[in-house]
C-alpha positions in Angstrom: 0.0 0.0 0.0 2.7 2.5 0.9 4.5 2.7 -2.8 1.1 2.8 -4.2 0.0 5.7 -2.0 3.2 7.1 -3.3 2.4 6.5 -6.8 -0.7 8.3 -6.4 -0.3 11.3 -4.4 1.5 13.7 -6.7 -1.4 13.8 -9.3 -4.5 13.4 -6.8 -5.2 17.1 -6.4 -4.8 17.5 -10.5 -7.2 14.4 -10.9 -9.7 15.5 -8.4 -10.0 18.8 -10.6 -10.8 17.0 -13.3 -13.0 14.5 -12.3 -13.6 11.5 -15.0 -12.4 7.7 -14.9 -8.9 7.4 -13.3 -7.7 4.6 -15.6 -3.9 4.6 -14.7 -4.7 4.5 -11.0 -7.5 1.6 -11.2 -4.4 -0.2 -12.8 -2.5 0.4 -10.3 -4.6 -1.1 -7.9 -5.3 -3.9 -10.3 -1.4 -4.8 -10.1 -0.9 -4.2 -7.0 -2.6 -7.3 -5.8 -4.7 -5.4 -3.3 -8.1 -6.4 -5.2 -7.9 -10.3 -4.0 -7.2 -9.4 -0.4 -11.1 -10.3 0.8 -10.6 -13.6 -1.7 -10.0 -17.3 0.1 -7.0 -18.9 -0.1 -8.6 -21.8 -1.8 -9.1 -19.5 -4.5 -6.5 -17.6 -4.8 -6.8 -14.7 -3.1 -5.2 -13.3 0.1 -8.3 -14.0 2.8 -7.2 -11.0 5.1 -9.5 -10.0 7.8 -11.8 -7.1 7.3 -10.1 -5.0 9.8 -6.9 -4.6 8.1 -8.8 -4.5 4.6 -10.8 -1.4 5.6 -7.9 0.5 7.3 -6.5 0.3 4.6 -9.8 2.0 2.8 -8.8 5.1 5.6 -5.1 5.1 4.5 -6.0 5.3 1.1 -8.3 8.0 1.3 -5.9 10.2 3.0 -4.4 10.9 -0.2 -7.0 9.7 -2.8 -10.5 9.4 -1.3 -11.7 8.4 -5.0 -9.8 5.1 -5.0 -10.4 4.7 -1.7 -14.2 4.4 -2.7 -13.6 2.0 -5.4 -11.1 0.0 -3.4 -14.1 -0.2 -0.3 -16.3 -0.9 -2.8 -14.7 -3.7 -4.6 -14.5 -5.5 -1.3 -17.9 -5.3 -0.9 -18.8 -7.0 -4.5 -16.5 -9.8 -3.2 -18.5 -9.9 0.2 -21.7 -10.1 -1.6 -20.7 -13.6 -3.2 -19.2 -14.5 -0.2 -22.6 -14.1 1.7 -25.4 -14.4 -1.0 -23.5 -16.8 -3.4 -23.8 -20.9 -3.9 -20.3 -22.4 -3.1 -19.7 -23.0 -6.7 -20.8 -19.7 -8.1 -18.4 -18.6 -5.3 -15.4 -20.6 -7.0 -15.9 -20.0 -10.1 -16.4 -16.1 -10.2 -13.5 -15.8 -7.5 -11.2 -17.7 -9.3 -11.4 -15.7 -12.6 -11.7 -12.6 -10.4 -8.0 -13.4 -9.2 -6.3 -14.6 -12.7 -8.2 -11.7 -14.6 -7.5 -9.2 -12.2 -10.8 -8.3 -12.1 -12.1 -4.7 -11.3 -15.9 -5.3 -9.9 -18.8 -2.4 -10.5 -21.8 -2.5 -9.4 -25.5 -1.4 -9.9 -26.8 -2.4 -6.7 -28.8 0.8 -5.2 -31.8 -0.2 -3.9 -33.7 3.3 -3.6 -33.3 3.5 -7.6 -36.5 1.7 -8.9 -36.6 2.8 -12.5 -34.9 -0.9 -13.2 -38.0 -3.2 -14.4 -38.0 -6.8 -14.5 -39.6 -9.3 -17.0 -39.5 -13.2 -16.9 -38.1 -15.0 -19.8 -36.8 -18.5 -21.3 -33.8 -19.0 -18.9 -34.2 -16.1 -17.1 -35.1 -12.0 -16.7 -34.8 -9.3 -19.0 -33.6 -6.1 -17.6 -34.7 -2.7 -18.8 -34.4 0.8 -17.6 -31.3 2.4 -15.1 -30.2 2.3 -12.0 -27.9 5.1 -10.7 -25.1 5.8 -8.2 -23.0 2.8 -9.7 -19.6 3.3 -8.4 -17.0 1.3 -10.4 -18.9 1.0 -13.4 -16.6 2.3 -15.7 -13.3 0.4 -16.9 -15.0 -2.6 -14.4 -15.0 -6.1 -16.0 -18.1 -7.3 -13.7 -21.1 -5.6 -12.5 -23.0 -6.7 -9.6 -26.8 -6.2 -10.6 -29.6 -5.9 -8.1 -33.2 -6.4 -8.6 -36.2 -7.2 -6.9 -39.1 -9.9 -8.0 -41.6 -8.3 -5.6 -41.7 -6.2 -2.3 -40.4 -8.1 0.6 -37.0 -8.5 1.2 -36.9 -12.3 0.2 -37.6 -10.9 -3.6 -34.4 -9.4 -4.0 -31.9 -10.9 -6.3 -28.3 -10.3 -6.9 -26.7 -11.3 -9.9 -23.1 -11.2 -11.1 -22.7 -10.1 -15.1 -19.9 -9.1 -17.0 -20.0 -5.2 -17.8 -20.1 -6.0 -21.6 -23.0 -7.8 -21.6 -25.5 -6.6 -24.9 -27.7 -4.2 -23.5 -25.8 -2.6 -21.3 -24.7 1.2 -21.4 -22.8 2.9 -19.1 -22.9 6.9 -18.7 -20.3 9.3 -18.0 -22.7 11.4 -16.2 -20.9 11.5 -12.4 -20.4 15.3 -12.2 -20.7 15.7 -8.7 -19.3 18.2 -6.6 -16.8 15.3 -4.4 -15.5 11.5 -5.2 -15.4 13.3 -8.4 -13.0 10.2 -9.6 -15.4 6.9 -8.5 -17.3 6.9 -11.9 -20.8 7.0 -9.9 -23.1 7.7 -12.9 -25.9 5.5 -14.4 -25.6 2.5 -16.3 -28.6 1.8 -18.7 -30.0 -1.7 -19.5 -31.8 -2.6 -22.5 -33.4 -5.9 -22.6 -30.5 -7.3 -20.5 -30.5 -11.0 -20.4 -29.8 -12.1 -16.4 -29.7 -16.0 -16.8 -30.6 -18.0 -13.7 -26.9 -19.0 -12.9 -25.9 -15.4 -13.1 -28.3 -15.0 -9.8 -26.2 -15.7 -6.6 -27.7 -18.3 -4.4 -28.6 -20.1 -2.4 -28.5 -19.0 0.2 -29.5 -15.7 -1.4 -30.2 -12.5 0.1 -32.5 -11.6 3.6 -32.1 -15.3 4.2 -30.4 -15.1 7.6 -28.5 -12.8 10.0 -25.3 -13.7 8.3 -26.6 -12.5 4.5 -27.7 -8.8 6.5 -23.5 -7.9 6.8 -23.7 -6.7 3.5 -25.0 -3.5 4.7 -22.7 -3.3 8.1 -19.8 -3.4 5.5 -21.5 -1.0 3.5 -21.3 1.5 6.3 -17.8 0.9 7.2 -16.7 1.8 4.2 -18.3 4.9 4.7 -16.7 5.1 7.8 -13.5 4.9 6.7 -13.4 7.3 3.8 -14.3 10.1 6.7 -11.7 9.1 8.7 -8.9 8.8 6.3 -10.2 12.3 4.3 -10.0 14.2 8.5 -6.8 12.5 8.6 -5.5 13.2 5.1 -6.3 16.9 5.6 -5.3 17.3 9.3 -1.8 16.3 8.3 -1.5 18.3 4.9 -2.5 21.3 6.8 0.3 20.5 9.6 2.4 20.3 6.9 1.5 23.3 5.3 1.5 25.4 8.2 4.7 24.3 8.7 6.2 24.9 5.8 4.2 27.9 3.9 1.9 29.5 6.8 3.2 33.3 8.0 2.4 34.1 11.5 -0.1 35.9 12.2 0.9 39.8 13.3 -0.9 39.9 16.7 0.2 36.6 17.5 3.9 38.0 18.7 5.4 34.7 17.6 7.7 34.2 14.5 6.7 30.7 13.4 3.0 30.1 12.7 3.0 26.9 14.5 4.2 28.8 18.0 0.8 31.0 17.4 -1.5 29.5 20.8 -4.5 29.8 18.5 -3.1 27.8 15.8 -2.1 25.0 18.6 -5.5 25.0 20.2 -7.0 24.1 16.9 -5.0 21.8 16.2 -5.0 20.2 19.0 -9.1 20.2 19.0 -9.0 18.7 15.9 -6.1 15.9 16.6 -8.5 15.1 19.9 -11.1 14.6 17.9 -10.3 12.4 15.6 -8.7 9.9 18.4 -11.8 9.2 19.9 -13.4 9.0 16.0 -11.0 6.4 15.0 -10.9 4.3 18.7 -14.8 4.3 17.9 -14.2 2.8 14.3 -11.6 0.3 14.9 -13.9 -1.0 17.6 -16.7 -1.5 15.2 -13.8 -3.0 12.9 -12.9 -5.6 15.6 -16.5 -5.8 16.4 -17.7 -7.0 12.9 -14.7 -9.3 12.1 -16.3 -11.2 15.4 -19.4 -11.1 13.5 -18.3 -12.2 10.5 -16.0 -15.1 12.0 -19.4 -16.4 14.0 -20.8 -17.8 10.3 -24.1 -19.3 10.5 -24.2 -18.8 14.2 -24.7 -15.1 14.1 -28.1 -15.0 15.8 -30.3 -11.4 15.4 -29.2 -10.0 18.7 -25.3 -10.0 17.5 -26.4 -8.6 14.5 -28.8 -5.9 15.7 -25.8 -5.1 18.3 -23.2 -5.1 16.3 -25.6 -2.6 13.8 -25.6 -0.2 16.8 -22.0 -0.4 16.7 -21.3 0.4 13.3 -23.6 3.4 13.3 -22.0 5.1 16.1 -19.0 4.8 14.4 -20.0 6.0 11.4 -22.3 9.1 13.0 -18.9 10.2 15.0 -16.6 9.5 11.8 -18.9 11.9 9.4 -19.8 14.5 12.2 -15.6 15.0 13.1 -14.8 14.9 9.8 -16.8 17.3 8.6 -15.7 19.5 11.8 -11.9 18.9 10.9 -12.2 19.4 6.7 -13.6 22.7 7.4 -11.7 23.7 10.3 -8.5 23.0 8.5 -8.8 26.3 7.4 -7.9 28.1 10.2 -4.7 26.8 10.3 -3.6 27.6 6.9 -5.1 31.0 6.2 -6.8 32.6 3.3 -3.8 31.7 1.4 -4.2 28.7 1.0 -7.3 28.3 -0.3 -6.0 29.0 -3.9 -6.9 25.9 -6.0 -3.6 24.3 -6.7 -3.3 23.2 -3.3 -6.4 21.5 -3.3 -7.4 21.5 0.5 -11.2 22.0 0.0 -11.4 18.3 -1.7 -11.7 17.0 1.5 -14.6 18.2 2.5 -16.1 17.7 -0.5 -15.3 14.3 -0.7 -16.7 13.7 3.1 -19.6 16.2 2.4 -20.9 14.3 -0.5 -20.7 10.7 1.1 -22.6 11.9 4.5 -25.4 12.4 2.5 -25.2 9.0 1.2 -28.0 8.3 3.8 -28.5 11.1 6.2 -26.5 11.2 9.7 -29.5 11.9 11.7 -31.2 8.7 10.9 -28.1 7.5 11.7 -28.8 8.7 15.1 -32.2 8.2 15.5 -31.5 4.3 14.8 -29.1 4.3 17.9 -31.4 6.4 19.9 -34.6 4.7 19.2 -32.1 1.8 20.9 -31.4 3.7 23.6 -35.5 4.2 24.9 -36.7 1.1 23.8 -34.1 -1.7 22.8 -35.2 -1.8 19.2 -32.5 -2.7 16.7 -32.1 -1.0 13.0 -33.9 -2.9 10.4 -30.9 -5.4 8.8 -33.3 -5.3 5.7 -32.8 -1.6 5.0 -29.9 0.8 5.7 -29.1 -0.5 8.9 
């Protein structure tokens, strides 16, 4: 991870300007290895725990919160056949996912219902879009949700490969942060899903186990806010270091002697300890999850749910705190767009409104008066 964070760094500010599909970097990461690292041995991958898979999701989006995404995001594909798919669909998708490199996309988003579904001779037919697919671009899979009804036992997930006839993908992510994780819509027209391109059994909803999807979902999340706070807490030490004037009244002749300076930093440095000790305890707290297997009962779930929004309600709320806050360490200087120091809380302020906060909140506190647990069949 550290040469490839070193290969990336010098053009991230340059490529976050310019948004579009970051084709030298995703082949970076496909070289690297890192793609297999949630893979089983037995099929060639690495089979690393999801704590030291998602830290490195917050390393990497200290200095390219774009990747970072489509790293976290890869992961998940692979979780979703490791929960949802048949043992063999699991083999033989992971295999060819290892010698192919494979980059996975998805078109999963389960709010987006302008996707209809038709039965056919071996199969569905696919037609309309489905937006917010990170990955899409350049991937060599998609992960395709749909739904055969309205309970959460109708869902289906199906594993396609992005060049399938009928599908388009649209280079219409133009959004304001993660200006780099090729988000836009993919189109289908009359997309053939055959019934062995469905993952299952088990298939989705079908126990407590199937239902992590979603936890890992959120620490994903979690982790891009942490390692965007992180990524700009240190660039602005750094900068203030090297670049920041002192300020006249502060009767100091290095900027970071200034008391003011220090006691925002050091707000800001508090802060995010007691963000990232929350976090790495939902990390450690989910690998026990996902080590229990079938035995995960509801209660561990719905507990380990509470867990993982806490973390991620105290991740987003600090790191919006220190990717605007930055700013008073480095001055009106350095807000000139070369240095790039407002992409942080871009990035962060885009993907906190991937479902808001306060629900977020309101899950954990509904917990609190009354001992309810999130719904594992929705966002929780």
């Amino acid at each position: 991870m550290a040469q490839l964070l070193r290969q990336l760094a010098p053009t991230a500010v340059a490529r976050d300007a310019a948004g579009g599909t970051a084709l030298a970097e995703r082949q970076l990461l496909r070289d690297s290895g890192l793609l297999t690292l949630a893979i089983p041995r037995e099929w060639g991958g690495q089979q690393r725990g999801w704590p030291e898979i998602l830290r490195l999701v917050r390393q990497l989006a200290q200095v390219d919160s774009s990747l970072a995404h489509l790293f976290g995001f890869q992961h998940l594909q692979v979780a979703t056949l490791l929960l949802f798919g048949a043992r063999a669909q699991q083999e033989k998708y992971l295999r060819a996912a290892v010698a192919g490199k494979w980059f996975w996309g998805n078109a999963v988003n389960a709010r987006d219902t302008r996707l209809s579904v038709q039965p056919t001779d071996g199969g569905y037919l696919l037609d309309g879009l489905k937006g917010f697919c990170s990955g899409a671009q350049d991937s060599d899979v998609l992960n395709v949700s749909f739904s055969l009804g309205p309970l959460p036992t109708d869902g289906r997930f199906a594993v396609i490969p992005t060049d399938r006839a009928g599908i388009t993908l649209h280079d219409d992510w133009d959004n304001m942060g993660q200006r780099q994780t090729d988000s836009g819509t993919v189109e289908f027209k009359q997309v053939l899903i055959r019934h062995d391109d469905i993952l299952g059994p088990p298939g989705v909803a079908s126990r407590p186990r199937a239902t992590l999807r979603n936890l890992i979902g959120q620490l994903v999340l979690t982790e891009i806010y942490l390692g965007n706070a992180l990524g700009a807490l240190q660039s602005a030490v750094d900068h203030a270091r090297e670049q920041v004037q002192p300020w006249p009244m502060a009767g100091v002749q290095h900027a970071v002697d200034d008391p003011l300076l220090q006691l925002q930093a050091g707000e800001q440095w508090i802060a995010l300890q007691a963000a990232t000790a929350l976090a790495d305890r939902a990390l450690d707290h989910f690998q026990q999850a996902w080590d229990a297997g079938e035995a995960l009962t509801e209660a561990q779930r719905g507990d380990l749910a509470i867990t993982v929004a806490a973390a991620r309600v105290q991740a987003g709320r600090t790191a919006l705190q220190v990717t605007s806050q930055i700013f008073e360490l480095i001055g009106a200087r350095a807000t000139a767009r070369k240095h790039g120091f407002d992409r942080y809380w871009r990035n962060v302020r885009v993907h906190t409104l991937h479902d808001p906060l306060e629900y977020r909140k309101k899950a954990v506190g509904q917990w609190v008066l009354t001992g309810q647990l999130p719904n594992p069949y929705g966002y929780g």
